[in-house]
C-alpha positions as CSV (number, residue, x, y, z in Angstrom):
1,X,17.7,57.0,23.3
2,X,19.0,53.7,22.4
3,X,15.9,50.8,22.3
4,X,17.0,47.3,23.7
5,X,16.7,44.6,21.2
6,X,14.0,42.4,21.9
7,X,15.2,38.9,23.3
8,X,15.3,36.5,21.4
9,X,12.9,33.6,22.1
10,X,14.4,30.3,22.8
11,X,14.7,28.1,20.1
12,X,11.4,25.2,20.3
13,X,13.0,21.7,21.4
14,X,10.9,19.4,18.9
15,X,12.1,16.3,20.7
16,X,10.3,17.1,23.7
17,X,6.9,17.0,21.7
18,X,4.5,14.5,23.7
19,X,4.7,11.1,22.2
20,X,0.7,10.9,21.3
21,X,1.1,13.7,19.6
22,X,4.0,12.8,17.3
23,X,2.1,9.1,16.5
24,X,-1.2,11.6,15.5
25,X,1.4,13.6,13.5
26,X,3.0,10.3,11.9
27,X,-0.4,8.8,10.7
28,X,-0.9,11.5,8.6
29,X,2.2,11.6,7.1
30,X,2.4,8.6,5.8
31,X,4.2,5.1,6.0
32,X,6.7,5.9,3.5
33,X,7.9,9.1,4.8
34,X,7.9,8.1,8.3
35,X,9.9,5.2,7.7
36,X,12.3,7.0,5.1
37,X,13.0,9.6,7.3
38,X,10.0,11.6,9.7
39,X,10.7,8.7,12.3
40,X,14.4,9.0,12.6
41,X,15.0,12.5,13.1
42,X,15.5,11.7,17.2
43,X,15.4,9.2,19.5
44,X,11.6,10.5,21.1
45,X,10.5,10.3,17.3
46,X,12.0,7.1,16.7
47,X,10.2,6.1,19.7
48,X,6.8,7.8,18.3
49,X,7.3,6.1,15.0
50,X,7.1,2.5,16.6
51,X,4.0,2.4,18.4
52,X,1.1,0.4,17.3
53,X,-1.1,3.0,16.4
54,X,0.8,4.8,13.9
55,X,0.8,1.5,12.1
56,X,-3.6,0.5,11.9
57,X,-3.4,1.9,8.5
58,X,-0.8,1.2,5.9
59,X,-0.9,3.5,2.7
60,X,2.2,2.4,0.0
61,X,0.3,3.7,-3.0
62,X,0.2,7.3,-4.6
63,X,3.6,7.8,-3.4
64,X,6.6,8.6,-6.6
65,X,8.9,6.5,-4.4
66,X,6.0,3.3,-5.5
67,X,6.3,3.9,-8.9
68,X,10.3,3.7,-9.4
69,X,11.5,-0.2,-9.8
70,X,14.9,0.3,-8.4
71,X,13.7,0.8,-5.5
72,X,11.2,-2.4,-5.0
73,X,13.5,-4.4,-2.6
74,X,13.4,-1.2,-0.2
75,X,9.7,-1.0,-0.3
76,X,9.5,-4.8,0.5
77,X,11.3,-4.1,3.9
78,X,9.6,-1.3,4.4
79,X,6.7,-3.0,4.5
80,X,7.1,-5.7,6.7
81,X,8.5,-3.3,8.8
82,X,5.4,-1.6,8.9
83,X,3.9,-4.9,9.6
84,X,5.8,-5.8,12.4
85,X,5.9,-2.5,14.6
86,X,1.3,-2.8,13.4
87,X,1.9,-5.7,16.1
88,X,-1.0,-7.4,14.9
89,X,-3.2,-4.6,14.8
90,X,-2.9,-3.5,11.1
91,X,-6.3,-2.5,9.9
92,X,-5.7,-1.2,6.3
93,X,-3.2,-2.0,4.0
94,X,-2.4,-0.7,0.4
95,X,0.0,-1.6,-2.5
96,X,1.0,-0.4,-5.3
97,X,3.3,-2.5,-8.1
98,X,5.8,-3.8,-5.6
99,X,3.5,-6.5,-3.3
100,X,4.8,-9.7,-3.9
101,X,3.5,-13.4,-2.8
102,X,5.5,-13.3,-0.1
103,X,4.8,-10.3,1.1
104,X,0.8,-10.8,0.6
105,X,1.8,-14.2,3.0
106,X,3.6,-12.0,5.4
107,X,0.6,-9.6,5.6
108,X,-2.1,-11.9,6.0
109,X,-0.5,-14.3,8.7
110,X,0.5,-11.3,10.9
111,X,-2.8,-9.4,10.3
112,X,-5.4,-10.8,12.2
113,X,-7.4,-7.4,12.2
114,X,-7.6,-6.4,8.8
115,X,-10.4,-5.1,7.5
116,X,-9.1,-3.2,4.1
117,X,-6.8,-4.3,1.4
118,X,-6.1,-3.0,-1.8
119,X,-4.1,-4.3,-3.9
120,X,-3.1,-2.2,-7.5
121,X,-1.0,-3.2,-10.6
122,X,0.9,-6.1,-8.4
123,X,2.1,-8.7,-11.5
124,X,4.0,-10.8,-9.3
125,X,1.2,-11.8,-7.0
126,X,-0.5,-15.1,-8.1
127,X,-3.6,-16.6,-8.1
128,X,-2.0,-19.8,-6.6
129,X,-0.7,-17.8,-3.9
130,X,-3.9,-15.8,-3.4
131,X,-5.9,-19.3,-2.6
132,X,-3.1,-20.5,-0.2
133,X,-3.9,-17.1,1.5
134,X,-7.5,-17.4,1.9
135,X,-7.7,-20.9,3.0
136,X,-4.3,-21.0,5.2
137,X,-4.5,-17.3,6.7
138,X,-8.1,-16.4,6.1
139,X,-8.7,-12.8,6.4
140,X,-11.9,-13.4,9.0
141,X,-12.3,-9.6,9.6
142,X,-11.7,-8.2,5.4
143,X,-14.4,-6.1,4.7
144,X,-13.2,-4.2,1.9
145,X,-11.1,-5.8,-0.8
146,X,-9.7,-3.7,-3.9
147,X,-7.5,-5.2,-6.7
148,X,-6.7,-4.3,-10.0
149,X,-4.4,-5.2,-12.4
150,X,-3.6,-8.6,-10.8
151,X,-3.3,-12.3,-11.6
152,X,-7.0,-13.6,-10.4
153,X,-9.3,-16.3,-11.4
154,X,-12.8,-17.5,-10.9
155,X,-11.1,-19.9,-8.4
156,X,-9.1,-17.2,-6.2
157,X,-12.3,-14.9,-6.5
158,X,-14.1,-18.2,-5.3
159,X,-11.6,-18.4,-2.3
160,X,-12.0,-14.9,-0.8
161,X,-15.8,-15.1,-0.9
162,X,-15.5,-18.6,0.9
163,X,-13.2,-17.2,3.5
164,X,-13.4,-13.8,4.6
165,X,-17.6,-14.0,6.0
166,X,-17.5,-10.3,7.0
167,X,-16.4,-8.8,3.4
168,X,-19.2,-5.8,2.0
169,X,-17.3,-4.0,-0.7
170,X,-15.2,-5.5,-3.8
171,X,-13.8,-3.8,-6.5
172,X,-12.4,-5.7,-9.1
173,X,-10.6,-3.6,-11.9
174,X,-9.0,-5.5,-15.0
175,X,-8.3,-9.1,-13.8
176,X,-9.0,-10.8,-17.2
177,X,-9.3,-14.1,-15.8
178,X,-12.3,-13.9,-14.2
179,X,-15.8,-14.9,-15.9
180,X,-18.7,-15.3,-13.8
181,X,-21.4,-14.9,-16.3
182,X,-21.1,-18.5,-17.1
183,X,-20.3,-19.6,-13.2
184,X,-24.1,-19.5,-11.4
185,X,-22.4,-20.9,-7.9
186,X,-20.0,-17.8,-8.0
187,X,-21.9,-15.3,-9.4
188,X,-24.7,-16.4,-6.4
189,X,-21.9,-15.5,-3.8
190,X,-21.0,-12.1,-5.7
191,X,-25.0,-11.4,-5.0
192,X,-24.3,-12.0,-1.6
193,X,-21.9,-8.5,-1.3
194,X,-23.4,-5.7,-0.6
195,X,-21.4,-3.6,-2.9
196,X,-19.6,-6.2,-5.4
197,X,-17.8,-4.1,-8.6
198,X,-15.4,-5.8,-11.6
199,X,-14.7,-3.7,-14.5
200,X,-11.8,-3.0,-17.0
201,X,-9.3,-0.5,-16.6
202,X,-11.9,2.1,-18.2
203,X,-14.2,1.4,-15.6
204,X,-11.4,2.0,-13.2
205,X,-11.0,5.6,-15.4
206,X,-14.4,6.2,-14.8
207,X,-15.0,5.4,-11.0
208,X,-11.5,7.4,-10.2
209,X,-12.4,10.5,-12.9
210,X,-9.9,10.0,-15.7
211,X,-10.7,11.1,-19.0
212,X,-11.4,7.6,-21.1
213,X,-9.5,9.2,-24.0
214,X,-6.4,8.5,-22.4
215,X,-4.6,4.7,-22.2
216,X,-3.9,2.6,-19.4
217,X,-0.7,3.5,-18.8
218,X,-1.3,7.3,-19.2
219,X,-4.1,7.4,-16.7
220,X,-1.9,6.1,-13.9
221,X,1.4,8.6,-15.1
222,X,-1.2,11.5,-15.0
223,X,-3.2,10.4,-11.4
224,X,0.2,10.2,-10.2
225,X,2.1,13.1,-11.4
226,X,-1.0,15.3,-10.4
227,X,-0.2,13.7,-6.7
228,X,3.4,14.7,-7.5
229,X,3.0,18.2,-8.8
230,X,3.6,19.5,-5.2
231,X,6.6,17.6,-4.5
232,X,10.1,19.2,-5.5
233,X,12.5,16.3,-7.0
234,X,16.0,17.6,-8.7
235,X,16.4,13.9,-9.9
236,X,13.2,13.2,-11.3
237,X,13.0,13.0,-15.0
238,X,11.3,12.3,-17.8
239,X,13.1,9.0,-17.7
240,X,12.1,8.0,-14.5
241,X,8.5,8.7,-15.7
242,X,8.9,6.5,-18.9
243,X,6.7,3.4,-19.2
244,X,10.0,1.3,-20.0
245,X,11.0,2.2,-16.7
246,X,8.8,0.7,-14.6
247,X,7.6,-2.1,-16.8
248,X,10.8,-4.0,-17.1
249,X,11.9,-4.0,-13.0
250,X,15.4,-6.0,-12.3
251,X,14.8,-9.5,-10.1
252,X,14.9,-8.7,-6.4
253,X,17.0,-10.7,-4.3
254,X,15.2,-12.0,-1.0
255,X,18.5,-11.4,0.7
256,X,18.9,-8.2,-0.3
257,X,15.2,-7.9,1.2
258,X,16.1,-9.5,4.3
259,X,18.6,-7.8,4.7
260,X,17.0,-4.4,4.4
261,X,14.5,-5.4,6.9
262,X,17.0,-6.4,9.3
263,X,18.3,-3.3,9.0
264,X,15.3,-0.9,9.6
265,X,14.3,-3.4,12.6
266,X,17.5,-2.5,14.0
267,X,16.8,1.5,14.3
């Protein structure tokens, strides 16, 4: 005697997931991959991907599509994307290597509400730019700060401690130009901190767990090729990897920028 087949169950409609679901689902994913594809796989995700909430927190770091030049002008938009759709209720933001000046501007004058920023290996923000910041756009509501690797003085150091009353935690890794042995007015309003930080980049080794016989450079390839190791890339390579390959980044053309964020606005 013949058995019917069993019927089939209908295939799951994924667009019909409840918005307040899909923003939970997006905020873990992850700015990046929301932006470079999770959000536009339907118009109810594209919908999910441009509420507020999925945009509090702002995590550009960690992620192999940070650590490839070419690609810095797309990040850019990306990011004031992500600042836009926040709507003024970005609460965290981090950077990796592509934050320019005016980008840092753009963040801080549309960010009322932030509370975290970290900022790593970002050569082409300024210490000039960093006081403009402070006194123009003070961050009132900063209470964790993170930088390393960045053009800071005893003066832009002096400027964030002046401006942003509610900062607890700073962790300064590797900015060479600051000194505040000698400086007893700043060092006075480090005191004042509850958790105040600044070491070299083997400091930076030791508080994330790298092994201090590697260099500089090699403890950021290995933290982020073990953050990597899961993710499938045909066109990764070894030169992608390559210090000389990151190091040396083309100019990036505002326009092209602009035009990028234009672009991803329009979606």
């Amino acid at each position: 005697m013949d058995v019917a087949p069993s019927p089939v169950p209908p295939a799951r409609d994924w667009s019909e997931l409840p918005i307040d679901v899909l923003s939970f689902l997006f905020t873990k994913l992850g700015a990046i991959d929301v932006l470079m594809g999770g959000g536009l796989v339907c118009h109810s995700w594209l919908q999910a991907a441009k509420l507020p909430d999925v945009w509090r927190c702002v995590k550009m770091e960690g992620h192999k599509f940070v650590r490839r030049f070419k690609y810095s002008a797309r990040l850019l938009a990306m990011a004031k994307v992500a600042v836009d759709r926040s709507d003024g209720q970005l609460q965290m933001f981090a950077g990796e290597r592509f934050v320019t000046n005016e980008l840092l501007i753009y963040i801080a004058q549309r960010s009322p509400s932030l509370k975290s920023l970290c900022l790593k290996d970002c050569h082409d923000i300024t210490d000039e730019v960093f006081i403009e910041v402070m006194q123009k756009s003070p961050l009132v509501e900063l209470q964790c700060l993170e930088v390393a690797d960045i053009q800071l003085s005893n003066q832009g150091l002096t400027a964030i401690l002046d401006n942003c009353p509610c900062l607890e935690i700073v962790d300064i890794y590797n900015c060479c130009e600051i000194e505040i042995d000698d400086e007893e007015v700043l060092r006075a309003k480090c005191d004042r901190i509850k958790t105040f930080h600044m070491g070299n980049q083997w400091d930076y080794a030791a508080d994330h767990g790298y092994d201090y016989e590697y260099s500089y450079y090699d403890i950021h390839d290995t933290y982020y090729d073990s953050n990597d190791s899961n993710d499938s890339d045909d066109s990764w390579s070894s030169e992608d990897a390559s210090i000389e390959s990151w190091t040396t980044p083309e100019p990036i053309s505002s326009s092209e920028v602009t035009w990028m964020h234009r672009t991803l606005l329009a979606r």
